[in-house]
C-alpha positions in Angstrom: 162.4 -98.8 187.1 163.2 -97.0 183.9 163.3 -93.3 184.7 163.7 -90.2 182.2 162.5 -91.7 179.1 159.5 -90.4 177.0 156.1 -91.6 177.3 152.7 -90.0 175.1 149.5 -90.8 176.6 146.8 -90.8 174.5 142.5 -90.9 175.0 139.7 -89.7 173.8 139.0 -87.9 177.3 141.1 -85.1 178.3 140.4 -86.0 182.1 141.6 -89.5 181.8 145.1 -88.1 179.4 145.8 -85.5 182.6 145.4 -88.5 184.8 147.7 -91.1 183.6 150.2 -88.2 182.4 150.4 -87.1 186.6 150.8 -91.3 187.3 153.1 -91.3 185.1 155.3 -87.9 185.5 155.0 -88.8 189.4 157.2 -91.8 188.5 160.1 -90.0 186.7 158.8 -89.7 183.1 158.6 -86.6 181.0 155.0 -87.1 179.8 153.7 -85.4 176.5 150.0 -85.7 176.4 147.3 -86.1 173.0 143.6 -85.8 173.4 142.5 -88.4 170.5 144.6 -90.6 168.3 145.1 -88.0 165.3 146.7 -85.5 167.9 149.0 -88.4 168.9 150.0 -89.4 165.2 150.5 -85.7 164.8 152.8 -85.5 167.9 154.8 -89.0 166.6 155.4 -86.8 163.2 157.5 -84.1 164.6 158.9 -86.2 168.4 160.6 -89.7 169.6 159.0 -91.5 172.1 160.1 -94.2 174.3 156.6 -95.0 175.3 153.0 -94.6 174.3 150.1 -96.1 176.5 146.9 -95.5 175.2 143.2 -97.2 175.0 142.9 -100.1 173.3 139.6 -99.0 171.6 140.8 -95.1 171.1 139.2 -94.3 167.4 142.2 -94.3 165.1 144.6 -96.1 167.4 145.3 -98.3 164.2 146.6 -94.9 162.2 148.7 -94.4 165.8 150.0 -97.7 165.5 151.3 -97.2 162.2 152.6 -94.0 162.9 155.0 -96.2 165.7 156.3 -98.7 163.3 159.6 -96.8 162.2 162.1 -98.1 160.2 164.6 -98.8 162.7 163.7 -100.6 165.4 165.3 -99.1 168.7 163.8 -96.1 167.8 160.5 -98.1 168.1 158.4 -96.8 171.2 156.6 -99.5 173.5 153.1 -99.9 173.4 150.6 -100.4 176.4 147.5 -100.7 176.2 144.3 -99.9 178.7 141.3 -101.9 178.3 137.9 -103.1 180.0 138.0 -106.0 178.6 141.4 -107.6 179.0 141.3 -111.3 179.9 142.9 -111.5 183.9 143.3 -114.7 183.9 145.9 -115.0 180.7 147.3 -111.2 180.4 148.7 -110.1 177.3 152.3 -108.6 178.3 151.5 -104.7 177.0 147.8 -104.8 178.1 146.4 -103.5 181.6 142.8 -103.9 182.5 141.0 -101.2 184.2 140.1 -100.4 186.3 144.6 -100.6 187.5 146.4 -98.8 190.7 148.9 -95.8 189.6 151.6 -98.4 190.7 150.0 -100.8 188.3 150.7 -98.7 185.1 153.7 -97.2 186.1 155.4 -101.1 186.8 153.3 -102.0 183.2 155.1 -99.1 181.2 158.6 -100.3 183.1 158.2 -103.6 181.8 157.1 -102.5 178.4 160.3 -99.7 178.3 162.7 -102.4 179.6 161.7 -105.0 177.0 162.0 -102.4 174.4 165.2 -100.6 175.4 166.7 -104.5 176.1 
């Protein structure tokens, strides 16, 4: 597992952001957190991340997504996303349905880290 490296966690609900940020710091990462996608975009303005995991249907997560894409790309952070309706039975790579197990998201932003950092 990829320890140390940055991950934002973003949602609409503040409960559910203090959640995965505790899953998430309990595995090693320094966690920054953003209640709704604009606080996130505003976070990605001023601080790298390695890794964002965030809902798929947050409002705004397309301005967040944008707000990833930087010009160079190892500076690029990973992307997971948390959905209800992810499809099971043929996973996308950087999606996890929920509800997930704390080991579930922490071994999904691992993978997404690794693929990104190579």
């Amino acid at each position: 597992m990829i320890r140390g490296l940055t991950v934002l966690v973003t949602d609409d609900e503040p409960m559910i952001v203090t959640m995965l940020a505790e899953m998430l710091r309990s595995a090693g990462h320094p966690v920054i957190e953003a209640v709704g996608a604009q606080e996130a975009v505003r976070v990605l303005q001023k601080r790298h991340v390695d890794a964002i995991v965030t809902d798929r249907d947050l409002l705004g997560v397309t301005g967040l997504l944008a707000a990833v894409k930087r010009p160079v790309p190892e500076r690029r952070a990973a992307v997971v996303f948390l959905s209800s309706y992810a499809d099971r039975e043929n996973p996308a790579p950087n999606v996890l349905q929920k509800p997930f197990q704390m080991k579930e998201l922490q071994r999904k932003v691992a993978d997404a880290l690794a693929g990104r950092c190579g």
